[in-house]
GUMI-123773 format. One record per residue (C-alpha): x, y, z. Coordinates in steps of 0.05 Angstrom, whole numbers, padded with zeros to 5 digits, always signed. Layout:
! residues N
XYZ/...
***
This chain:
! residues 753
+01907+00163-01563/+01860+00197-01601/+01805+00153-01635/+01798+00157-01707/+01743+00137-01757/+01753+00120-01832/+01711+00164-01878/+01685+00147-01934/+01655+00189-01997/+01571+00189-02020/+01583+00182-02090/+01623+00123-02126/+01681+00130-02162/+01686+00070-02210/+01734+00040-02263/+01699+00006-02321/+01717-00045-02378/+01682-00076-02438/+01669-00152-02436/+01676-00199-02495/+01604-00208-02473/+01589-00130-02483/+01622-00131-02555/+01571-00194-02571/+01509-00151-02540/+01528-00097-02569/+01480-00061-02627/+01509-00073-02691/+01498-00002-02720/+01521+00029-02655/+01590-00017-02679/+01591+00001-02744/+01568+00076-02736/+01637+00082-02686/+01678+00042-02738/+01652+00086-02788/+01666+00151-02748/+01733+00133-02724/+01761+00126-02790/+01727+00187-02815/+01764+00229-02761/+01828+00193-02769/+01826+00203-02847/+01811+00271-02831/+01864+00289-02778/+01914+00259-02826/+01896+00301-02889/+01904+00366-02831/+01976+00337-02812/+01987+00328-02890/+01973+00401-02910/+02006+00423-02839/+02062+00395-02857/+02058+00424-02925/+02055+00501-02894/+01981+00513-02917/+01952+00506-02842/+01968+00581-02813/+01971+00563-02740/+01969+00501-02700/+01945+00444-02718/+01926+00395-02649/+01927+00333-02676/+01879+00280-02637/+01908+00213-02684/+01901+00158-02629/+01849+00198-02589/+01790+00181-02630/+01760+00131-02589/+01745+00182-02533/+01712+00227-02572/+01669+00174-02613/+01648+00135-02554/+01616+00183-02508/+01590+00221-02575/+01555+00170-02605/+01484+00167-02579/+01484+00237-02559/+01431+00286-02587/+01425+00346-02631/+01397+00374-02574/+01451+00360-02522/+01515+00405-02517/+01593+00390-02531/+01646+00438-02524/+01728+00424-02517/+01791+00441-02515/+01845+00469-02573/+01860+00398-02589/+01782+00389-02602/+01771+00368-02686/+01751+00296-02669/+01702+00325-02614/+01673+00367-02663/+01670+00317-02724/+01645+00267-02681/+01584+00315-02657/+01577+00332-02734/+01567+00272-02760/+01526+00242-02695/+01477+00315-02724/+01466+00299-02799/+01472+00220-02787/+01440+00204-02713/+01443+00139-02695/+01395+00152-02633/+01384+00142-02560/+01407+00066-02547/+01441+00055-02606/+01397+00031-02643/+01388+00081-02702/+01415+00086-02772/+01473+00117-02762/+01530+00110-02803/+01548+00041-02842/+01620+00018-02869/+01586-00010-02931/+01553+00060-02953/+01587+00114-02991/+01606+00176-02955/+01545+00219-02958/+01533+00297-02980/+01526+00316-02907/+01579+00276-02888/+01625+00312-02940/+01598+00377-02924/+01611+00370-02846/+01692+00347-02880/+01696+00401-02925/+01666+00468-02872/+01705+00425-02824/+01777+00431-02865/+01762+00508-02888/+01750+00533-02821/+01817+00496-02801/+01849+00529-02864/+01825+00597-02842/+01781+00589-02907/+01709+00635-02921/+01666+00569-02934/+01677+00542-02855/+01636+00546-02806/+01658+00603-02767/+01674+00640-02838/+01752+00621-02825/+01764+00660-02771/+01760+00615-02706/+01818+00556-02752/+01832+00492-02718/+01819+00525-02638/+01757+00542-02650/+01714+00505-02688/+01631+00522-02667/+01569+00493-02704/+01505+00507-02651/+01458+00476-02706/+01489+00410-02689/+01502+00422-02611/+01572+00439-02627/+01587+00497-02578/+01653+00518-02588/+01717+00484-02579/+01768+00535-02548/+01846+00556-02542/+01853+00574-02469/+01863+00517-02432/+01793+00494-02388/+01770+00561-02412/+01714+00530-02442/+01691+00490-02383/+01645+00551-02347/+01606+00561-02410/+01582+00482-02414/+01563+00488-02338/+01527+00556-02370/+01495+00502-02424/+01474+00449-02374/+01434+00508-02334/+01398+00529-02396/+01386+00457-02407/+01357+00450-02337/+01318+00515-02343/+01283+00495-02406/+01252+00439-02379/+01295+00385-02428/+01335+00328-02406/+01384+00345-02453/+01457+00340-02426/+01520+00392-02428/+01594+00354-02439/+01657+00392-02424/+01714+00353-02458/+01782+00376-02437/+01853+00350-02420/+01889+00319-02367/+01938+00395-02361/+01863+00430-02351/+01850+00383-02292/+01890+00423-02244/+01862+00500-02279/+01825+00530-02222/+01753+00552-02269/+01761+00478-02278/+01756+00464-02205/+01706+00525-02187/+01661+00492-02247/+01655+00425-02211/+01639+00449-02153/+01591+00496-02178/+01558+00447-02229/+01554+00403-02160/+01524+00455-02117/+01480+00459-02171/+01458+00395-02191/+01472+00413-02263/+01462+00358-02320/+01539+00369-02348/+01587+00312-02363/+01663+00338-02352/+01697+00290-02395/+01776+00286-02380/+01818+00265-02440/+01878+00243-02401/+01927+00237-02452/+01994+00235-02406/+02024+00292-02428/+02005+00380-02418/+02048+00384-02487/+02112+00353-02450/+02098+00360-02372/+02069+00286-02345/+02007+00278-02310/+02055+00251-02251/+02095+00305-02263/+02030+00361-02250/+01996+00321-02186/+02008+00275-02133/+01947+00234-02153/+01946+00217-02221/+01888+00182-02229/+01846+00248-02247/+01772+00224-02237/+01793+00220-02165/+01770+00296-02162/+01702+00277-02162/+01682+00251-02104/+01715+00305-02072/+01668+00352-02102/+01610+00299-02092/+01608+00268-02169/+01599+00212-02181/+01666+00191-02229/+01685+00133-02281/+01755+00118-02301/+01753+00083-02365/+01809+00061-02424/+01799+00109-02475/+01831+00061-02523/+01771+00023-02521/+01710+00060-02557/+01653+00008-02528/+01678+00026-02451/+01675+00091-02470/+01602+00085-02493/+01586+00041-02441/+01611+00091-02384/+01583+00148-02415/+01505+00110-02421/+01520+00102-02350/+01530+00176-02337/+01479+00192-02384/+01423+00161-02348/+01452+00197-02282/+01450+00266-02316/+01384+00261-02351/+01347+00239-02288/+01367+00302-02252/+01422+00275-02208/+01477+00333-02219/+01537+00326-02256/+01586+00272-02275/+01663+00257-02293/+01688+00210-02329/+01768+00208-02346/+01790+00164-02408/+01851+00151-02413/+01888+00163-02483/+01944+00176-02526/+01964+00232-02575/+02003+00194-02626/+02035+00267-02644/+02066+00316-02615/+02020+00373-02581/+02023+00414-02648/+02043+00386-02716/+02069+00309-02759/+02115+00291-02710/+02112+00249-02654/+02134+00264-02582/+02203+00223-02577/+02221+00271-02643/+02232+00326-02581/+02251+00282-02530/+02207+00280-02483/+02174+00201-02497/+02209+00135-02507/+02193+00102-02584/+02175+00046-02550/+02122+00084-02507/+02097+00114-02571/+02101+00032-02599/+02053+00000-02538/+01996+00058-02541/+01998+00039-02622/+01987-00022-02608/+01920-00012-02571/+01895+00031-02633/+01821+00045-02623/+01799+00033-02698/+01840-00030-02707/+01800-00048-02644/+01731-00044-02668/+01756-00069-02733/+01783-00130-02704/+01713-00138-02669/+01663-00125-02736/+01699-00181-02764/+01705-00225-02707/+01624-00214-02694/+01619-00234-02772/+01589-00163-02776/+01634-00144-02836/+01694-00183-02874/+01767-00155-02875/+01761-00128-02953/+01698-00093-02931/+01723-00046-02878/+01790-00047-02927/+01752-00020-02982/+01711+00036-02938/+01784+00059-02916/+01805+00065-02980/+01741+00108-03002/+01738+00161-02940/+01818+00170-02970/+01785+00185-03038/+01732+00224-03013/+01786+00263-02966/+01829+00275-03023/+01772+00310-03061/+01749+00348-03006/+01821+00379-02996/+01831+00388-03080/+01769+00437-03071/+01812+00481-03029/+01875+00468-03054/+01910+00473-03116/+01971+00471-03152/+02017+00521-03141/+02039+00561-03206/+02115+00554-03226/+02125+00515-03155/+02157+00448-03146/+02121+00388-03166/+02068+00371-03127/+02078+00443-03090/+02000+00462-03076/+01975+00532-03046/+01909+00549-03024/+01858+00572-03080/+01852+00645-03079/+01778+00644-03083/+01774+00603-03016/+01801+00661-02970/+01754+00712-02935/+01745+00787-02960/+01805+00827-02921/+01732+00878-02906/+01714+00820-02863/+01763+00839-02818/+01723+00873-02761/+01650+00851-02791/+01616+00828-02728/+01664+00845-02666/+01591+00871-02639/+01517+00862-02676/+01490+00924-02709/+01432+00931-02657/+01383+00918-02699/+01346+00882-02644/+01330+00957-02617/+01311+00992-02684/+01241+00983-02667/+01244+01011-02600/+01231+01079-02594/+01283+01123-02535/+01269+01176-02500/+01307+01218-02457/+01287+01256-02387/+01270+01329-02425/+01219+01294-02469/+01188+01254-02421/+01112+01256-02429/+01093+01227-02364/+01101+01244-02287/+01182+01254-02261/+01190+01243-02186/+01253+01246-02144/+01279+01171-02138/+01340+01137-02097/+01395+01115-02150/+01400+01050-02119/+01330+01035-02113/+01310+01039-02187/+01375+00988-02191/+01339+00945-02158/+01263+00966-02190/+01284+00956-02262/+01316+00893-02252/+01249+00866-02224/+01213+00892-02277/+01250+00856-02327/+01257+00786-02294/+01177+00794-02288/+01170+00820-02352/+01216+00778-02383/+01225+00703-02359/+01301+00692-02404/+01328+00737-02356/+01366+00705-02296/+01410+00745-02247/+01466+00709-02208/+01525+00735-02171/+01549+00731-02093/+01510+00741-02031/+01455+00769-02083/+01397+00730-02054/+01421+00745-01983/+01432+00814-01946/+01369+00843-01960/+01394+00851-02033/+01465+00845-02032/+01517+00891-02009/+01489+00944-02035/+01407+00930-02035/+01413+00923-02109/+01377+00858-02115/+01326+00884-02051/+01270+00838-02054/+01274+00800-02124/+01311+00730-02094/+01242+00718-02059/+01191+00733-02116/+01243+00692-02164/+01280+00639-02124/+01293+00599-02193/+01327+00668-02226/+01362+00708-02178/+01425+00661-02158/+01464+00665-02098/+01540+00640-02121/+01594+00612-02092/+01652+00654-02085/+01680+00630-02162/+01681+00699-02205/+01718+00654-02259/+01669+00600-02251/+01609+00633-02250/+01614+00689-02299/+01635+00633-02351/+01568+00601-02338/+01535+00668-02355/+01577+00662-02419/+01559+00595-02437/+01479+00612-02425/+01486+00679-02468/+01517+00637-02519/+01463+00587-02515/+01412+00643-02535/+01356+00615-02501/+01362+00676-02438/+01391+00732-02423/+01439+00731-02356/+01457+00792-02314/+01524+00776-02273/+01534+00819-02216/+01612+00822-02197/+01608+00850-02129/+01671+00905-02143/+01705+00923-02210/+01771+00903-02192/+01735+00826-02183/+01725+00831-02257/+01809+00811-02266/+01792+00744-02231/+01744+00725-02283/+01790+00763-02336/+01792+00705-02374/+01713+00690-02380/+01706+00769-02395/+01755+00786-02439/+01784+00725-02479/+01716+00687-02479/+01650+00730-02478/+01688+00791-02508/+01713+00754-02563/+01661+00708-02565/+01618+00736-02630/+01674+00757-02677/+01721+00686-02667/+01657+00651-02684/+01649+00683-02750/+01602+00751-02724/+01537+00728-02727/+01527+00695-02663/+01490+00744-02612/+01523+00748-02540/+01465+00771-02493/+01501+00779-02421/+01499+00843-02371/+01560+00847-02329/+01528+00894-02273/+01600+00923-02223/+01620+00981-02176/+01662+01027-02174/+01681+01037-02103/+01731+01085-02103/+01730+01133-02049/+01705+01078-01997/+01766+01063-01962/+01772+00984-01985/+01837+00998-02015/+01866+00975-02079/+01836+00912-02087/+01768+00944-02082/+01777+01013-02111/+01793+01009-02184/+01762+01042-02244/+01759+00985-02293/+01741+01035-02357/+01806+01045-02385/+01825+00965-02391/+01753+00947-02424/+01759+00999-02475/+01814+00966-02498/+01776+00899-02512/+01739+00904-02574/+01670+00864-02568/+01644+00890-02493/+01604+00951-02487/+01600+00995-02425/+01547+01039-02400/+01560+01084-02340/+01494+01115-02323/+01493+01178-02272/+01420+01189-02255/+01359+01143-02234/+01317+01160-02304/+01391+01144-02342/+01399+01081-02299/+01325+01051-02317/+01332+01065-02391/+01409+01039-02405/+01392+00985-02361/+01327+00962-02404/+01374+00977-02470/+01429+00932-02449/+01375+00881-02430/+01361+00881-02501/+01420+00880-02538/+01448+00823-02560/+01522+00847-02538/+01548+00831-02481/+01544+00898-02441/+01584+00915-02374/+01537+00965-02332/+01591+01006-02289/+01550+01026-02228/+01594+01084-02177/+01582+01077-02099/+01578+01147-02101/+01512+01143-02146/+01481+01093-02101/+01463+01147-02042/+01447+01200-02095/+01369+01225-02115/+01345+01242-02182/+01286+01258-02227/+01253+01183-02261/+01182+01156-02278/+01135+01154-02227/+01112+01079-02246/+01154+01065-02316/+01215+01023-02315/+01203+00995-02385/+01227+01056-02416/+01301+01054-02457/+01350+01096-02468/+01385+01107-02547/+01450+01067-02544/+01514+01103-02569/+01484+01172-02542/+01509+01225-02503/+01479+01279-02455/+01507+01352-02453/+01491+01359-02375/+01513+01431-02383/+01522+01479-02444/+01585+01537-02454/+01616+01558-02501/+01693+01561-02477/+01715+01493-02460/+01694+01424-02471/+01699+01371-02412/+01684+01289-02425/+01671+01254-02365/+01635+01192-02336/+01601+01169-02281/+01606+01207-02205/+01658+01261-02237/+01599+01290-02277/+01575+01319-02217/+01643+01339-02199/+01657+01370-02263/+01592+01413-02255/+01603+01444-02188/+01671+01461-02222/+01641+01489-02275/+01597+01535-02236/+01653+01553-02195/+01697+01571-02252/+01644+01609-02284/+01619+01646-02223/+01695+01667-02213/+01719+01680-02279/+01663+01681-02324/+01689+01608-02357/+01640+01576-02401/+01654+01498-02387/+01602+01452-02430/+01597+01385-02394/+01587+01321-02438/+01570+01258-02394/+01589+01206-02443/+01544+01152-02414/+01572+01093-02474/+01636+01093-02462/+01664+01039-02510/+01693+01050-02579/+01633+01017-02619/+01585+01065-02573/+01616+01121-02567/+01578+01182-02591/+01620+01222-02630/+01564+01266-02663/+01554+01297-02598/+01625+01300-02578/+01644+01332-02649/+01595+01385-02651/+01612+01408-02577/+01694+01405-02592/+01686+01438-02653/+01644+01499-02612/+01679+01501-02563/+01754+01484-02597/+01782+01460-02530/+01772+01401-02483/+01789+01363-02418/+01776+01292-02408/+01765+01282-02327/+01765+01209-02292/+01770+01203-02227/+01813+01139-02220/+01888+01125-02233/+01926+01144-02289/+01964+01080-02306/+01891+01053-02321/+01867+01121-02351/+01806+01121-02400/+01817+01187-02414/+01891+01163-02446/+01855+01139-02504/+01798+01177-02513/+01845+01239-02513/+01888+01201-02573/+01826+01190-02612/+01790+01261-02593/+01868+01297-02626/+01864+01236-02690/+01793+01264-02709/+01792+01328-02687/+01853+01362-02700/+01829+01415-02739/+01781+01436-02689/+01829+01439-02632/+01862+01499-02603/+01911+01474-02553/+01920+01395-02540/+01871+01352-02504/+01887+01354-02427/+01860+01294-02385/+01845+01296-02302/+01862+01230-02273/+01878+01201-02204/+01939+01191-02186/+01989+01129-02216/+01983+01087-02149/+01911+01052-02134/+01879+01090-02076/+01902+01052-02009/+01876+01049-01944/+01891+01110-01910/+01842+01163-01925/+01892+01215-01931/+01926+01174-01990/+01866+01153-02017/+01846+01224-02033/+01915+01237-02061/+01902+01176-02107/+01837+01201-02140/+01823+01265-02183/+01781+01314-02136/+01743+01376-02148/+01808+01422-02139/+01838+01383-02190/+01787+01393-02243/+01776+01467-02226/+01860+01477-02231/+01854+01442-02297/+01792+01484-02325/+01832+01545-02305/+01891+01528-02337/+01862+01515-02398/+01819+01572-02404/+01827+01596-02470/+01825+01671-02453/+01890+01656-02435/+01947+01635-02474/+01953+01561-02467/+02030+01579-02490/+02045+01617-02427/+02087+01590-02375/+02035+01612-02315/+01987+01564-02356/+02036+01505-02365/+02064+01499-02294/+01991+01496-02258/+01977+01423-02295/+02005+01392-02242/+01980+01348-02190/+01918+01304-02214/+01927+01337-02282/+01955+01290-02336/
***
């Protein structure tokens, strides 16, 4: 028989309740501040539901009725300072941060908070009224109307963003507890989210990151039974969701989320653990949406809950809770808190008559938004990426007009230089990524050296691309430094899709465009390497198509130091495309500069003609070149060769590409990866759209093939565009010949598009 030992876990995992005894002991303001707030959310939610149900929400509108005491307990105390970000049902997380910023009540409890027998203040009605704009989609909220009732950000209060993709937003608070750390404060990160997120893996790959970590973030479960109509016993075998902690080595509190003191008094617990630099903490509160996940109706309305469920989780309402207790304490009388329920009413039906108003010839009592309330249509695209002013006073140069000493220099080793310069130069910026601190430098020897001279900025990860490039996100959008990710191939970039494109792409315009994004997304292209199609992909095509991310694909070491430096200092967030092919190459750079940066948005003519125009990125530059020269030493064919370098749509330099197309009144766009993916599809759309005029034949593009290159090194080099392939395209569309004829039609064939 084999003998077996009981394990046990090093952290505890512990329920807690409030006492009669706790209620007594308890801080009067920090009781009447949470009576205060809860009925200033609830008020609020219902005057949402009210003009939801009334058509003039456009979009969801998550109710969190019967939630409150979640929110407002673990809220409470908390700082300006400290960070809260949630989920799409997040408006009482939000208010609840609000009004703890322009009316604190303090560490302990023990400040002035907010007080039943007071009117509703100005900054109390201003955090209503920005509050119910933004959720309107209205000019005057605080992400100018744009982010509604899924994204609701104020950063002035320590309100970082509440978000629509479910535990998307967890990454970024583990991003705001490292910043936290970093800065030397014992302020505190807390990730509110649902019991449906629970079981997301970026949720899972955060706690054990934040754990590995020892990061000061509090992931705060709002188990409210239901992922819109799916159970919690329904999604796991263990329901009781805090039990992920320990597993992960957090310490955990399960708590009755009905009950705003337990809440407070679980979270003071978790507080003191996160603030004296133990790691992270969960705590799961359990809770009850009194609605349906979207709208005025309650769940049974759609079948999925029993009325008399829906009866017993009324019963155990949070404000009629602490209502019962301020009058049982003899802190307030029955008519008081009556008569402070009937004024946030009042002052909620003024705030929404400023944004509402009657609606002219409709029914009675009919209302519409007031016209003046919306956003300018111009505001459309205002702010999908900054304006760069942050560079205007930095003066570019490029290799021809370099004043100094130009020495041959390995590609990859001024990768590795001018990120060393610039975490020694510059202590916001902080490098993190896998096997990064290991390896002599990675994989590739692009990190060589810098994990030993900064052991607190250059971050080995776990393997958690979701996980990790989400913290980058959340550190960016904390604005105190600047993070570099390194995702170890392109195609690695699709398991933090989410993080890259619906959260730090997006990221600046949702907010309302004015929030910088500061984040370098450093990846290689390893086509050609024989890792097969997981490894091998171009990613150029698909980010082009996400407006917010800009991409710079340098081809030389004096390129690589200066569009490094420049996307080190724009406030965008910036993917750097780096090619394997690059890595072994030699080039002219500095001798000792690697502070030196590169215009953003500009092009390089690598070689001059006057027949033919080619656009092309990264290692086919070279490739286009020795066609070029082969063509021309042949035929006599004139090829100018453009390297775009900035190859997104706000970057893209069209001066230089207009004044070579309209020379040369023909072009080729060449990429060397697959077609399905094909940056050259767009950029050959756009080039006909503004160019038209200029053009003598249509644009032809050089691609790989439609697969992704496999294994076998035979079909790998089918899969790609090779030199034959751009010197059969060049000739074909040599002008001297007429692009009409059939001998010039049938050769665009093979990696021809």
């Amino acid at each position: 028989m084999p003998h077996r030992s009981p394990l046990t876990t090093d952290v505890p995992w512990t329920a807690l309740s409030a006492t009669d005894a706790d209620w007594a002991e308890a801080e009067p303001t920090l009781l009447r501040t949470m009576h205060a707030q809860l009925v200033l959310v609830r008020a609020f939610e219902e005057s949402v539901l009210d003009l939801a149900g009334n058509g003039l929400v456009h979009g969801p509108a998550h109710s969190s009725i019967g939630q409150e005491g979640g929110a407002v307990g673990s809220i409470v105390t908390l700082r300006s300072g400290d960070t809260v970000n949630g989920s799409h049902r997040g408006h009482h997380q939000f208010l609840a941060k609000a009004l703890a910023h322009v009316r604190p009540l303090g560490d302990g409890g023990a400040g002035n908070g907010l007080d039943p027998r007071d009117k509703v203040e100005p900054e109390v009605r201003e955090v209503l009224h920005r509050t119910l704009s933004e959720i309107c989609g209205l000019a005057a909220g605080y992400c100018n109307g744009r982010g509604g009732s899924m994204h609701l950000k104020w950063q002035e209060a320590g309100a970082m963003g509440t978000n629509a993709i479910v535990g998307g937003g967890v990454p970024q608070a583990v991003g705001f507890a490292w910043s936290h750390r970093q800065a030397g404060t014992d302020d505190v990160s807390v990730a509110y989210f649902g019991d449906g997120a629970m079981n997301i893996g970026s949720v899972l790959e955060s706690l054990n990151l934040a754990a590995a970590w020892r990061l000061p973030v509090l992931f705060f479960v709002e188990n409210n039974q239901y992922a819109v109509a799916t159970t919690v016993a329904e999604s796991t075998a263990e329901v009781r969701l805090s039990a992920r902690g320990p597993g992960f080595g957090i310490p955990s509190w399960r708590v009755d989320g009905m009950d705003p003191l337990a809440v407070h008094l679980a979270t003071q617990e978790a507080l003191d653990h996160l603030r004296s630099g133990r790691g992270p903490a969960i705590i799961e509160a359990d809770v009850y949406r009194y609605f349906h996940q979207n709208g005025p109706f309650p769940g049974s309305a759609f079948g999925y809950r029993e009325k008399s469920e829906e009866k017993a989780w009324r019963e155990r309402d949070p404000i009629a809770m602490v209502r019962r207790r301020l009058v049982d304490l003899g802190l307030h009388t029955d008519a008081e808190l009556t008569a402070y329920d009937e004024h946030v009413r009042a002052v909620m039906a003024d705030v929404t008559a400023e944004i509402v108003e009657p609606a002219p010839g409709g029914r009675p009592g009919e209302r519409r938004i007031r016209a003046s309330a919306w956003p300018d249509p111009g505001f459309v695209d205002v702010g999908l990426v900054g304006d760069l002013s942050e560079l205007a006073a930095v003066e570019s140069v490029e290799e021809e007009s370099w004043p100094g000493e130009l020495a041959e220099s390995g590609f990859i080793d001024v990768v590795a230089e001018v990120m060393g310069r610039r975490l020694e130069s510059d202590v916001r910026v902080v490098v993190m990524g896998e096997d990064i601190h290991r390896l002599n430098g990675g994989t590739n020897g692009a990190t060589r050296g810098l994990a030993a001279r900064f052991p607190d900025r250059v971050l080995g990860t776990p393997i958690s691309e979701n996980a990790f490039t989400g913290l980058a996100g959340g550190i960016a959008l904390d604005g105190r430094y600047r993070p570099v990710v390194e995702l170890m191939f392109a195609d690695f970039m699709w398991v933090a899709a989410d993080q890259v494109f619906n959260q730090i792409g997006k990221a600046r315009h949702m907010f309302g465009g004015d929030d910088a994004v500061p984040l370098v997304i450093r990846s290689k292209v390893a086509a050609g390497t024989g890792y097969g199609s997981q490894h091998s992909m171009d990613p150029a095509g698909v980010l082009a198509m996400s407006p917010g991310l800009r991409i710079c694909a340098p081809t030389t070491p004096f390129d690589y130091v200066g569009m490094m430096n420049a996307a080190l200092t724009c406030d965008d967030p910036v993917v750097v495309l780096e090619h394997v092919d690059l890595y072994a190459s030699k080039g002219l750079a500095p001798v000792e500069d690697r502070d030196y940066l590169l215009e953003v948005g500009r092009a390089r003519v690598r070689r001059s003609g006057e027949h033919l125009t080619v656009l092309t990125y990264l290692s086919m530059v070279d490739t286009t070149l020795r066609a070029a020269e082969v063509l021309h030493a042949e035929t006599g064919l004139d090829v100018e060769v453009v390297d775009l370098r900035w190859l997104d749509r706000h970057s893209l330099d069209w001066d230089t590409i207009s004044e070579s197309v309209r020379r040369t009144t023909n072009v080729v766009v060449v990429e060397q990866g697959a077609r399905a993916t094909s940056y050259g599809a767009w950029l050959a759309d756009e080039v006909q759209r503004r160019l038209f005029d200029w053009l003598d034949q249509p644009v032809q593009r050089v691609t790989g093939a439609m697969a992704s290159p496999s294994i076998s090194k035979v079909l790998e080099a089918a899969a790609l565009a090779q030199e034959a392939d751009v010197v059969a395209a060049l000739r074909a569309m040599d002008p001297r010949i007429s692009p009409s004829s059939s001998e010039a039609t049938s050769s665009l064939e093979g990696g021809v598009a």
